[in-house]
N, C-alpha and C positions, 0 to 999 in steps of 0.2 A: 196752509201756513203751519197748522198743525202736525201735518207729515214730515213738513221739512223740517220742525224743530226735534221732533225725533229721531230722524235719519240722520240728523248733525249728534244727536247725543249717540247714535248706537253705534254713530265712526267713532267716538269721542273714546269711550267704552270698547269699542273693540280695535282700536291703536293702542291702547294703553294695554290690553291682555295680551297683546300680540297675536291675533290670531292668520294666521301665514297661508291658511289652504284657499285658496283663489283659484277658480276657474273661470275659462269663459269659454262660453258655450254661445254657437251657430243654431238656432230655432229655423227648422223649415218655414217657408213662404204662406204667411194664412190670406184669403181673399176677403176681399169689404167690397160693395157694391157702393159707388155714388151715389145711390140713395140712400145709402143706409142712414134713419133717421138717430137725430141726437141721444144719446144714453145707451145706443145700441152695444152689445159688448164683443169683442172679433176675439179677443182669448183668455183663458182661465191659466192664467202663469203657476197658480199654485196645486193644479193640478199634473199639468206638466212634472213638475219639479217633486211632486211625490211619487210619479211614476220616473223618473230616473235617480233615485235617492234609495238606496236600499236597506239603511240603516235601520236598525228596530225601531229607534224615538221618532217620533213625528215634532224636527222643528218647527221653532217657529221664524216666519220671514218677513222680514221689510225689503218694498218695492221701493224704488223710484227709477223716475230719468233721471240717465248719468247730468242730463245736461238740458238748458232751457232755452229751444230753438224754433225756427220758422215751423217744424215738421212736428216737434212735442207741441206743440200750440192746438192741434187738432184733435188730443187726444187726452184721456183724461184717462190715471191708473190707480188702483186699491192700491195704498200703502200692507194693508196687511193679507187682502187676499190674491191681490194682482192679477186683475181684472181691468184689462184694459176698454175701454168705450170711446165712442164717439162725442169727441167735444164740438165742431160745428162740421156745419154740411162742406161733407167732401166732392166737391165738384170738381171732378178732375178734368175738364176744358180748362179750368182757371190755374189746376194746380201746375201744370204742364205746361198751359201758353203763357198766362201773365206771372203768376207765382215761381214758374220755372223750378217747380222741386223735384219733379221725374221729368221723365220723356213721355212725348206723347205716344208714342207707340206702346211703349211698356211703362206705366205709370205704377213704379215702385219705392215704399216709402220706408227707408230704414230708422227701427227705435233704435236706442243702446239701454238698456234695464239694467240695474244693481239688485239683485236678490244679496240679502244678507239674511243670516240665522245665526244662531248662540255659537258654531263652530263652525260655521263655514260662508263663503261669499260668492257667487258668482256676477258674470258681466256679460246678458243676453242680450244675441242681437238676434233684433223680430224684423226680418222684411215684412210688409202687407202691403201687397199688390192691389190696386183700384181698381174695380172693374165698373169699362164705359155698360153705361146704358141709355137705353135711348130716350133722353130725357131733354132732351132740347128739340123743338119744335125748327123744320125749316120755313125762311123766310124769306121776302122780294123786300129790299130795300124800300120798292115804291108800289102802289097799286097799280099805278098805269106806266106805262113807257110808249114814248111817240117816237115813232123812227121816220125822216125824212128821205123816202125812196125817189129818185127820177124817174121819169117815165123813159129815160134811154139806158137804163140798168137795166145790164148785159145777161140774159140766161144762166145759171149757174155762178150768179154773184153771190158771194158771202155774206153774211150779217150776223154778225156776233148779238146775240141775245142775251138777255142778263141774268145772271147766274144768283140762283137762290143762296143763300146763307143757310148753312149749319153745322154747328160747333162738336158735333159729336162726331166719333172715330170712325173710321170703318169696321164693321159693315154696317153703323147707324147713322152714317152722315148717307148724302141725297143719292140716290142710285139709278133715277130715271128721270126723265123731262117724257112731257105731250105737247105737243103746240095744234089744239083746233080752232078753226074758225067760227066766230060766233054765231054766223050768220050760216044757218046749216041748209040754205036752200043754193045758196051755190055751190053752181057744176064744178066749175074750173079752181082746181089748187096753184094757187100761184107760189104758194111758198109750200117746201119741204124742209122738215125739222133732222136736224143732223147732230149726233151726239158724241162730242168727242173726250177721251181718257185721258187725265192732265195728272199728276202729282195725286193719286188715287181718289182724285174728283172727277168730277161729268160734266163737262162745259157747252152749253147747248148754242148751236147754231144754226142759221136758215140760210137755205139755199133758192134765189129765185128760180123756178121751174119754168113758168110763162113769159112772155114780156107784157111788159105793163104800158098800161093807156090809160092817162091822167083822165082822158075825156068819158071812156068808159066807165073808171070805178077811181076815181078821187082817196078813196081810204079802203083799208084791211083791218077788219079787226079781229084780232086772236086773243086766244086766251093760253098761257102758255103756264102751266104747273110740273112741279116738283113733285118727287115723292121719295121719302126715305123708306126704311121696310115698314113704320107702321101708319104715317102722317101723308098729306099731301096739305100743298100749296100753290096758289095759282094767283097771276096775276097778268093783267087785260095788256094787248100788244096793240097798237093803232099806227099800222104804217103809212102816212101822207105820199104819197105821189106827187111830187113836183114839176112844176113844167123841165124843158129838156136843158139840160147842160151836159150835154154828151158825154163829154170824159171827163173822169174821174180822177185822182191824182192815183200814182200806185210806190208803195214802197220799195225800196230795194230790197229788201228782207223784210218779210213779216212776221219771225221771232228771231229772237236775239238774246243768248243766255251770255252771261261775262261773269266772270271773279273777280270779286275788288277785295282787298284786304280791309280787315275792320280799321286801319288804322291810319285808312288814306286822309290826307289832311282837308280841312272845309278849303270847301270855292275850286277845287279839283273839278275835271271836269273829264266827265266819264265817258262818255262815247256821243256820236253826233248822230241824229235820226235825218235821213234823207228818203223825199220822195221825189217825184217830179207828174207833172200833170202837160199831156199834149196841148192844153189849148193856151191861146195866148192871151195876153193882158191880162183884163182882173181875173179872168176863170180860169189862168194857168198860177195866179199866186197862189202859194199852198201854205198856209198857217198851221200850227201845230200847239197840241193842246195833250194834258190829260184828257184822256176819258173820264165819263161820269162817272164810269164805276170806281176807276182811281183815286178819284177827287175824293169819292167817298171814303175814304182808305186813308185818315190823318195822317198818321206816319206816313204815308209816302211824302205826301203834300208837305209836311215839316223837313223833311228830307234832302228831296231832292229840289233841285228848279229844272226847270225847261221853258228855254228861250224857244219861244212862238217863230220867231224868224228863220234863229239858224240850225235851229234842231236839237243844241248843244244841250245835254243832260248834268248839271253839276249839283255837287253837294254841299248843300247847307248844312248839314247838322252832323257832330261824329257819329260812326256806327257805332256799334255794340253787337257782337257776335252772340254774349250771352244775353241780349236781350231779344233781339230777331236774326235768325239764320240766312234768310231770302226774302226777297221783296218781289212780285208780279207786276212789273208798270204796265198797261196798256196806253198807246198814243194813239191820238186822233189825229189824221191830216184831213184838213178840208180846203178846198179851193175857195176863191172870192169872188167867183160868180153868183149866178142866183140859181138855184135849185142846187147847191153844191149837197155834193153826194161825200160824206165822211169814209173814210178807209182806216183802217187799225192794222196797227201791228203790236207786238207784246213783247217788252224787253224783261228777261228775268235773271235776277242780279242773286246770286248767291256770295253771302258774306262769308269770307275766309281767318277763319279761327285765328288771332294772333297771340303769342306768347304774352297778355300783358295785364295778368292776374299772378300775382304771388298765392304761394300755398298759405293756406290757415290751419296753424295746428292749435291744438288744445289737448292739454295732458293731465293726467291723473293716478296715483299710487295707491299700491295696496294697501289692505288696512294695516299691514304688519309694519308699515313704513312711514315715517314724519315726512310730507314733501310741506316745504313753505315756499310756494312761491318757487324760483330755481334752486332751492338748495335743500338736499338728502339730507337727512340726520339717520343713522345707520349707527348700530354694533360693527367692530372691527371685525367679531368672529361671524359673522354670518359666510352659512355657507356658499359654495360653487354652484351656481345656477338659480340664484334667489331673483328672483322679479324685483326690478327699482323703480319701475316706470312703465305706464299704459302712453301711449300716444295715438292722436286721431289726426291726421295731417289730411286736408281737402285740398283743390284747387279746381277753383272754377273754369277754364279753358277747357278744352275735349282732347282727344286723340293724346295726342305725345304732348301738346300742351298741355293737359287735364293729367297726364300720367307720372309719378312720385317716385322720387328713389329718398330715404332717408340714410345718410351714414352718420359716424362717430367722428370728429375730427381733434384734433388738439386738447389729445385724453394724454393723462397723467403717467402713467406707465401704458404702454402698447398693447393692444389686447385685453386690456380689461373688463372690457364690456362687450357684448353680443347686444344685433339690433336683431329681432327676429319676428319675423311676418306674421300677424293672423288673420288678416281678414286683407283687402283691398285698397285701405284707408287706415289701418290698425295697426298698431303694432307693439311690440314689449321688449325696454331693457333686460337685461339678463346679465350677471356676475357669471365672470372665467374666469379669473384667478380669487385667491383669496385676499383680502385686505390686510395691509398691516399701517395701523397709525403711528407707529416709530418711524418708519419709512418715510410715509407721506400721511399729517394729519389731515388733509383734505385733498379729494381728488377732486380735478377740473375736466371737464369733457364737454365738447358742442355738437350738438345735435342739429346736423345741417341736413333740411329738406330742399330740395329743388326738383325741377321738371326736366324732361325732356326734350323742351321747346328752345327753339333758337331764335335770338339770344337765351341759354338759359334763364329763370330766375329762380333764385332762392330765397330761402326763411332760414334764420338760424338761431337757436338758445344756447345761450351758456347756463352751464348748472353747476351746483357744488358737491359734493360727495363730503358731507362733515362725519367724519368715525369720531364714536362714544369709546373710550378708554375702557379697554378692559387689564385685570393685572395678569396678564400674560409674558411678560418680561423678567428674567432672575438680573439679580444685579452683577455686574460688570466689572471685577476687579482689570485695574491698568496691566496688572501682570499676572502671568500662569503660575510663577515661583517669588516671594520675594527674598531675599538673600540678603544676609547682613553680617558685619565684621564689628565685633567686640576684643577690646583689647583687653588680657585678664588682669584683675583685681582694679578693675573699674569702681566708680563712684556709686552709690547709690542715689535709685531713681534717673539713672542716664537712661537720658533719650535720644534712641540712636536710629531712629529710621521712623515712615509713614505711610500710612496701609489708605487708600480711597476707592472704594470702587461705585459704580454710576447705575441708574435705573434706570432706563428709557421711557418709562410710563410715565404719566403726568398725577400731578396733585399728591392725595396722599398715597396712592401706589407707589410712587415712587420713592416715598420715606424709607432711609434704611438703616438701621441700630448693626452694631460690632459685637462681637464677642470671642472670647479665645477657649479652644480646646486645650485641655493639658498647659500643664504647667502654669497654671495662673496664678500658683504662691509666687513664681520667679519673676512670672512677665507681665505686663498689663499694659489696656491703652485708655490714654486720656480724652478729653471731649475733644479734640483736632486730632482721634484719629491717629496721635502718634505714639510709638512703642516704647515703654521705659522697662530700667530692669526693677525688681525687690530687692538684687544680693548682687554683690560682687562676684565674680567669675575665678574660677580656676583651672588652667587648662588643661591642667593637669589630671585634675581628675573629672569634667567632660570637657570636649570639647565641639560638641556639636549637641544643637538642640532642634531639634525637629516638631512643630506643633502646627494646628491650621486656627486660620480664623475663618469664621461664621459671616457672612454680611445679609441679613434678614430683614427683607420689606415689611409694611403691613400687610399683605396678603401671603405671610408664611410663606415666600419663595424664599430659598437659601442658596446661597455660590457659597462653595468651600475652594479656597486657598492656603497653599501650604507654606508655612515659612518657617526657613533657613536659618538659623544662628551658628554661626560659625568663631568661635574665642579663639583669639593671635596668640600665642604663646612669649614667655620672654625665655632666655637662657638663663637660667636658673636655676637650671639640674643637672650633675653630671649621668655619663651614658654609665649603664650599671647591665655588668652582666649575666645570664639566667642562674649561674651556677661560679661557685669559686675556682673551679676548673673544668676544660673542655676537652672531652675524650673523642675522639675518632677513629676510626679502623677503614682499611684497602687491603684488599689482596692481593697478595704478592704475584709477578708478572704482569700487573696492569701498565699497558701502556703510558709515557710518557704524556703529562698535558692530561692526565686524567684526574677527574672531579673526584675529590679527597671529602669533602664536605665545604660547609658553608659557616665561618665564625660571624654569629648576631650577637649584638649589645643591644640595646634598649635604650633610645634617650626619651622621658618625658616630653621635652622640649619638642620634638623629633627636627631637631637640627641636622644638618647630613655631617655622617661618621665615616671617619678615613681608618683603614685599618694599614698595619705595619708588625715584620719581626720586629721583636726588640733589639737596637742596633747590637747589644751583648752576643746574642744568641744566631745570628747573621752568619756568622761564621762555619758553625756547624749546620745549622739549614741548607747550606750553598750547596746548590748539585743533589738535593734531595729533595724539598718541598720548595714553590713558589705560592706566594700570599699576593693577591692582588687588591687594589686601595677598597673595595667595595665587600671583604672579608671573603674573597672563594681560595681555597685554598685545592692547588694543581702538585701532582709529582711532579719532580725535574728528572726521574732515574725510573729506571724497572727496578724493582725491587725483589731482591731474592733471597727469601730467608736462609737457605743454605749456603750463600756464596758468601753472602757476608754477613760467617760465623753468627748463624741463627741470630740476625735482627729481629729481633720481636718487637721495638717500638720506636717512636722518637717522641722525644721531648723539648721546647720550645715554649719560649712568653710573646705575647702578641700583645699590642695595646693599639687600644682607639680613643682618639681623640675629636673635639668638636674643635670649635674656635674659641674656648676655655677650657675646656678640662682634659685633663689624659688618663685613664684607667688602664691598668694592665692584668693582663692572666693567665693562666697556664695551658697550654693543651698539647696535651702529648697524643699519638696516633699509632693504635696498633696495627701493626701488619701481622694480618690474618691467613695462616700456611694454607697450601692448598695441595694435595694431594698430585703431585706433578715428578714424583719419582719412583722407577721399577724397585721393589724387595730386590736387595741383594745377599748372595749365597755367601758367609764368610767361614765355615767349617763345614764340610770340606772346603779351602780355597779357592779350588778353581773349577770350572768345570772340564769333565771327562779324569774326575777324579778316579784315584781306584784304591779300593777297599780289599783284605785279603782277609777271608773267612775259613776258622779248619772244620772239618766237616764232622757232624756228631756234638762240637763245643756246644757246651750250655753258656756261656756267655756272646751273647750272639748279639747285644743290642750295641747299638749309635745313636748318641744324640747329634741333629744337625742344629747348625747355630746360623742365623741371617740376621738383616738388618733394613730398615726401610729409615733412609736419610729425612723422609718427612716426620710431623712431629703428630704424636699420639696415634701413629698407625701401627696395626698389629699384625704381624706376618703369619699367614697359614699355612701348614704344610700341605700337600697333599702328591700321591703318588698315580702318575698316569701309566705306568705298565707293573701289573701286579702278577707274580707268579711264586707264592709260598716265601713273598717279600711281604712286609705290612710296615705304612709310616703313616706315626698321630700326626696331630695337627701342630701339638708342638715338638713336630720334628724328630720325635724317636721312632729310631727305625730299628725293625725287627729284622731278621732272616731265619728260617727257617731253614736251620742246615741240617737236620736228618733228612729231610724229603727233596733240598733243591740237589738238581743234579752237579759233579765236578767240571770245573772248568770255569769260563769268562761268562758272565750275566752281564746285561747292559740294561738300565732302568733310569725314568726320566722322572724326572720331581717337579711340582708344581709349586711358586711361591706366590702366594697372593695377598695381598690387601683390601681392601675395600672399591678400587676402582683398577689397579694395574695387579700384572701380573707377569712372571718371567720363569722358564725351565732352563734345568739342569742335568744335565747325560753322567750320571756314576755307574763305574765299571767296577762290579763283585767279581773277584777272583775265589772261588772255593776250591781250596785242597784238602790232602787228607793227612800232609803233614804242613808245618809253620816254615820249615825248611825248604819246602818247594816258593814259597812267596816270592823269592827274587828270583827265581827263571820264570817264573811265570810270567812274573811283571815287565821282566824285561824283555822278552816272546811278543807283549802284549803292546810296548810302548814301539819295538821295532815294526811291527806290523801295523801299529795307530798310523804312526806316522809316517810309512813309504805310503801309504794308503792316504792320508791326508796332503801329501805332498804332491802326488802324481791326482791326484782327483782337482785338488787346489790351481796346482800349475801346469798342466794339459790344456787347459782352455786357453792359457797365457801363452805357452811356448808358440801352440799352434795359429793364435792370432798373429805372433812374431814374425814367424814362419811364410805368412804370407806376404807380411810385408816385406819381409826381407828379399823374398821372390819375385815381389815386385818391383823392388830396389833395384837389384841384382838383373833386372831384364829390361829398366832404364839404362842402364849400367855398360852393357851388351850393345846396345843398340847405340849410345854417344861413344861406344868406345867402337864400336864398327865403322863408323861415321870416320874417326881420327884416327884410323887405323894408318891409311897410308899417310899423313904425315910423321906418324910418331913411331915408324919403324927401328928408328935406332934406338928408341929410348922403350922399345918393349922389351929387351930382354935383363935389363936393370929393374924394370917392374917386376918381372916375373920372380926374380929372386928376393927381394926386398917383399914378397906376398910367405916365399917360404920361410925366411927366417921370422918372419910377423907369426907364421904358427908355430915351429917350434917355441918361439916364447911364449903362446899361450897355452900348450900341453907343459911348460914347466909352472906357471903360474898354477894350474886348474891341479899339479901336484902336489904344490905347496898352501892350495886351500885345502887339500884333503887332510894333511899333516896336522895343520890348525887346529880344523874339527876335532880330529880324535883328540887335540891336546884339550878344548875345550869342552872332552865331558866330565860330568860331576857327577858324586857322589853324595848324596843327601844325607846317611848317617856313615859316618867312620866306622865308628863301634858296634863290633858284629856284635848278636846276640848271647846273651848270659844266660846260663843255666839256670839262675834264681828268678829269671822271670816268670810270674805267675799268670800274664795276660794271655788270650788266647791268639792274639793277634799279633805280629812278630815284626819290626821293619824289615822291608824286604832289603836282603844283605848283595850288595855288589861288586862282592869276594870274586863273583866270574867275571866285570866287566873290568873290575882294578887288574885281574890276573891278564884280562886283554891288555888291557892297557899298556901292562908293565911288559906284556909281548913284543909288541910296536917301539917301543920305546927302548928296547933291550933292560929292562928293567933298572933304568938312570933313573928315574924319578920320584921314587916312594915317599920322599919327602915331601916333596914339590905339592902332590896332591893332594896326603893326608893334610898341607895346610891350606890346601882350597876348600877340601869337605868343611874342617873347622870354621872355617870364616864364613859358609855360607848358611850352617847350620845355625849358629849365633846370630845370623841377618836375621835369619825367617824364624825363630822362636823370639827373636825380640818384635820383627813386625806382629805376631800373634799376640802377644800379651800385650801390646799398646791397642789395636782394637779391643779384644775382651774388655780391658779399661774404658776403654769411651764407649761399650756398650753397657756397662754396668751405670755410666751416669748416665744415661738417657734413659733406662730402665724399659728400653722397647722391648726387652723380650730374656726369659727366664731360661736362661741356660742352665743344664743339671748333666754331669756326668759320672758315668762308675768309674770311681779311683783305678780300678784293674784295666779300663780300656786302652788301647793307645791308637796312636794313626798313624795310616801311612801315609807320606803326604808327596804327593808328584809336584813339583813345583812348577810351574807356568815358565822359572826361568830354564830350568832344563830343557823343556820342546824349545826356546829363543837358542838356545846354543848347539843341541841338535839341528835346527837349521840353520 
């Protein structure tokens, strides 16, 4: 009592510290002798358990049985040293045949031990096997036995003799019979002992050898002994000889094994014994009986019956499989004559195991675990693979009846639990997933055992799984964002929305307190959790507020939520824009529909703004700029600064309006020039100018003059054939006339800008007097242009040419064709082709006429003596003198007033440029008062050809 009130405290003690390391441990097989007397000890448990403990400390342990049963009953254990002894005498005939706690063949008896210590617990299981010894004595039921022989029993008759008793196993139960005669002076053996192997016993029987003569020898007396290996016993045999009743009865079978199931119902009737006996009347009637030895054998005699009559074997009493296996009847037939001779036969009845034992379980938890009864008390967090449950599930049946399956059924999530084997009879819960009590505060699961016997039976528990809250849960806002609409210059302390979020935990874990990050001068929440302002709103100047709230348990778990304020604005402001006017710039030649910029206003409100010209100003925008309602403004034209008279900009009001207010502004838009025209040559005029140089002059320079139509571009000169010629950049040009040689020089000029560029071919004439100037020139201009003429239109005539050839031999060929019918009308063709050319050799005469009347003369006025230049206009004294050749000299008037009027054209075109270059100030013209020019005009080559 003492042990058990401390093994109750040191569970008590070690649940409540949680100590979790459980094993259990299989102890090999120790042997005990059936003799072994009371107090005897079979193991030293604490020895064991120091030699598989490695730890440095030497615990300390408490022993007991997990449990207090038919098999703990025999044994007595040290709570502290665990030392198991012998509590009464282990008689293992008893414990095997009537106690039925082993088999008799292998009489093994399992404990279940709890070792516990300050850190750890085991759950040993100790088979100890009994060993028989031979300690039961064999015995004769009786001292004497009389057997009734006739004197007409047949040589070689049977006679079952009676079988000692003893309770010990083999090889200590009975191993031999003797049967001698007491009477040691007789010759003749009538009987011989015969020993036959039954169910690993030795059933002794005699055979008559002689025949027998009542008158001769009346009685036999034997003595018939047993012996196991160390014992013998014996007991007196006296066989009577009877007078003659010849036949005997004889069975139809003289053993007889059957199956009957344990569950056959009483007053059944099992089989029927038949004999038959030849003689007739009373010595052929055959009655039927137990044998003696049967009778002796209670249980059979409570058992069964057997009708004397008909043979018939029925049962009285239910069987029991787990109480007797097989039953041995022996039957006596004997006739109702006089001297009747007994006959036997042996029915042996083997009971068939029936399915009709339930299992018996019996459970038990680790220390680290509350079981009450069927319900777990458990942490929610314990982990995967934690033990919840020991089970010991029996069934008394054998084979597949005796044999267990345990599963899980009608568990709470699937897979929750593991059943898993230890032993034969053992077994242990086991956790596979992890627990959550938000989920499911209590898990349900039945633990069904049943058998393999048919009809199945089973045993089933239901159990509880109760989880202990832990704070493993953050609280639970209803939403990811909350989002709110305040409209501005609200009320103070408006409450405009409401923030709850949830714990799943129970009690106080799941208590949750608010609070606001940022802005808590403006915002705050009241005890329901709902949100008011401190101030009135302006949308103006914010309108959006961005903060989170806190939702904190008592176990310092936090969920942050972010919320939204969003303030409505009213109209109340007009659109105002960045600047009091709006400049933009485009390049000139951009595509039509091309992005100009973008006019933005600004409204507080940010109501949507419509943009528009100003209906005034419509007028002049049209076919220049398009505004569309969203403020992008598109060209309507390409734009060229030089076509239309250097546009540099436009100017324009725009205004936008909301749905109350209109602002208006200005924005004008430079167009920004873009370098998109070649330097032009404007002194010399034209190209293929020509210049007349006297050779030796020290006035030898020329300024050339150009122009570039784009704006702030600077024209460079430069010279690409240089021969004892030199020209600066701005355009003064040197010659060197002591060194260059007389005659025609041809030199190419280079004018460039910054991105274009364009040449010009000028022709230096040097002579040695000013007066050769105009033959030279005119040498120079007849020979320019046959040469430009025939180089130009060669290409032209000769592509003519072929066509015309080709014409001309279509021509040929349809007029061959209608030759013979237009005989008459060929010779009116033919003449009508000649007079077509005389008109055109008079035509081709009177363009020649034309020509010479359209040359000109560039200056009238031949040169003056007081000229100081060195350069002279060339005089065309020799072509007027042609002229007036041709012409018979009718026209001197005529012409000097064509020189005049063409002289006054082209010195008026020269001074109207020089002026529009002087206001654009592209470029610095300088020349020496003494120079002058000779100028070929571009219209003189048009009227030479």
């Amino acid at each position: 009592m003492f042990s058990e009130l401390l093994l109750f405290i040191y569970y008590y003690y070690s649940i409540q510290l949680n100590f979790i390391d459980t094993r259990y441990i299989r102890l090999p097989s120790v042997n005990c002798s059936e003799i072994s007397p009371i107090g005897f000890p079979i193991i030293h448990l604490l020895n064991i358990l120091s030699q598989t403990d490695f730890s440095s400390s030497s615990p300390t342990w408490l022993f007991s049985f997990s449990s207090n049963n038919s098999v703990t009953s025999y044994f007595l254990i040290d709570d502290l040293k665990g030392t198991i002894t012998v509590k009464h005498r282990l008689d293992r005939e008893y414990l095997c045949s009537v106690a039925r706690l082993c088999s008799c063949l292998n009489c093994t008896l399992k404990l279940e031990i709890i070792a516990i210590s300050d850190t750890i617990s085991h759950i040993l299981l100790l088979p100890i096997t009994i060993l028989d010894e031979n300690n039961n004595l064999p015995y004769f039921i009786r001292n004497n036995y009389q057997f009734n022989v006739s004197e007409a029993t047949r040589i070689g008759t049977r006679l079952q003799l009676p079988q000692a008793q003893d309770q010990d196993q083999p090889p200590n139960n009975i191993q031999l019979y003797s049967l001698t005669p007491i009477m040691t002076n007789e010759t003749v053996h009538y009987f011989e002992l015969v020993m036959l192997e039954k169910s690993l016993t030795v059933v002794p029987e005699m055979i008559l050898k002689h025949s027998l003569d009542r008158e001769t020898k009346s009685e036999h007396h034997y003595k018939l002994c047993a012996y196991d290996i160390q014992h013998r016993v014996c007991t007196n045999i006296i066989f009577n000889i009877l007078d003659i009743n010849d036949n005997i009865p004889q069975f139809d079978q003289r053993q007889i094994t059957i199956n009957i199931s344990e569950l056959i119902p009483i007053d059944s009737s099992i089989i029927q014994i038949h004999a038959h006996d030849d003689d007739t009347g009373i010595n052929g009637e055959i009655r039927y009986q137990f044998s003696k030895w049967t009778k002796d054998d209670q249980t059979i005699v409570d058992t069964f019956h057997l009708d004397s009559i008909t043979g018939w074997l029925t049962l009285i009493k239910e069987l029991d499989y787990e109480q007797r296996i097989n039953y041995e009847i022996q039957i006596q037939a004997n006739d109702l004559g006089e001297n009747s001779i007994p006959v036997y036969m042996t029915i042996t009845i083997h009971v068939q195991d029936e399915n009709d034992n339930s299992a018996e379980i019996f459970t038990f938890a680790p220390v680290n675990i509350d079981l009450n009864d069927t319900i777990i008390n458990v942490l929610e967090n314990i982990t995967i693979g934690t033990t919840l449950l020991y089970l010991s599930a029996t069934d008394k049946d054998s084979d597949d009846n005796g044999r267990l399956s345990v599963t899980l059924t009608n568990m709470t999530v699937n897979n929750f639990l593991s059943v898993q084997k230890i032993t034969d009879n053992t077994y242990q819960l086991v956790t596979l997933k992890m627990f959550d009590r938000e989920q499911y505060s209590i898990y349900y699961f039945t633990l069904y055992v049943s058998d393999y016997g048919h009809p199945h039976r089973s045993t089933s528990l239901k159990f509880q799984i109760k989880l202990i809250d832990i704070n493993d849960c953050f609280p639970v806002f209803e939403k990811t964002l909350y989002q709110f609409n305040i409209t501005e210059n609200n009320p103070l302390n408006y409450v405009f929305g409401r923030i709850l979020a949830t714990d799943a935990d129970e009690g106080i874990n799941s208590q949750i307190h608010y609070h606001i990050q940022n802005y808590t001068n403006i915002f705050s929440l009241n005890h329901n959790n709902e949100l008011y302002t401190k101030m009135s709103f302006d949308y103006e100047q914010q309108s959006i507020y961005r903060f989170n709230v806190i939702a904190e348990d008592s176990g310092l778990l936090q969920t942050i939520v972010p919320v939204e304020i969003r303030v409505r604005g009213l109209n109340d402001n007009p659109p105002v824009f960045p600047s009091g006017e709006i400049f933009m710039q485009i390049e000139e030649n951009r595509p039509i529909n091309t992005l100009i910029g973008r006019i933005v206003a600004f409204d507080r409100d940010e109501d949507l703004l419509t943009y528009e010209i100003y209906p005034e100003d419509k007028s002049y925008t049209t076919g220049k700029v398009l505004l569309t309602t969203d403020g992008k403004l598109f060209t309507a034209t390409v734009f060229d600064r030089e076509q239309y008279n250097n546009l540099s900009s436009i100017k324009f009001r725009v205004r936008v309006h909301d749905s109350q207010h209109i602002v208006v502004t200005n924005v004008e838009v430079n167009i920004i020039d873009v370098n998109d025209n070649l330097p032009k040559l404007i002194y010399p005029i034209d190209d293929n100018s020509i210049l007349c140089f006297e050779r030796h002059s020290s006035n030898n320079t020329v300024l050339f003059k150009a122009y570039d139509p784009d704006e702030n571009s600077q024209v460079i000169f430069s010279l690409l054939t240089t021969q004892h010629i030199f020209l600066y950049p701005n355009g003064t040009l040197i010659v060197n006339t002591t060194r260059i040689s007389l005659g025609f020089h041809t030199i190419t000029i280079c004018l460039q800008d910054h991105m274009h560029s364009s040449t010009y071919n000028i022709h230096i004439i040097i002579v040695d007097n000013y007066d050769k100037c105009n033959s030279s020139y005119f040498s120079y201009r007849s020979r320019h242009f046959i040469s430009t003429f025939f180089n130009f239109h060669n290409k032209i005539v000769l592509f003519l040419t072929l066509i015309f050839v080709f014409i001309f031999i279509l021509i040929i060929i349809v007029f061959y064709l209608c030759l013979k019918r237009r005989k008459a009308s060929s010779l009116s063709f033919t003449s009508n082709e000649s007079v077509e050319d005389n008109q055109e050799e008079r035509e081709e005469e009177e363009e020649h006429d034309t020509l010479i009347h359209r040359t000109i003369l560039l200056n009238p006025h031949p040169p003056t003596s007081q000229s100081s230049s060195p350069f002279t206009t060339i005089s065309n004294t020799s072509m007027t003198s042609t002229l007036a050749e041709h012409h018979n000299h009718n026209q001197p008037q005529k012409i000097s007033t064509i020189i005049k009027k063409y002289s006054l054209n082209e010195q008026s075109k020269l001074s109207a440029f020089e002026t529009r270059n002087n206001n654009k100030k592209s470029l610095s013209l300088s020349s020496s008062a003494s120079s002058t020019y000779i100028k070929m005009s571009r219209s003189f080559d048009n009227e030479m050809v």
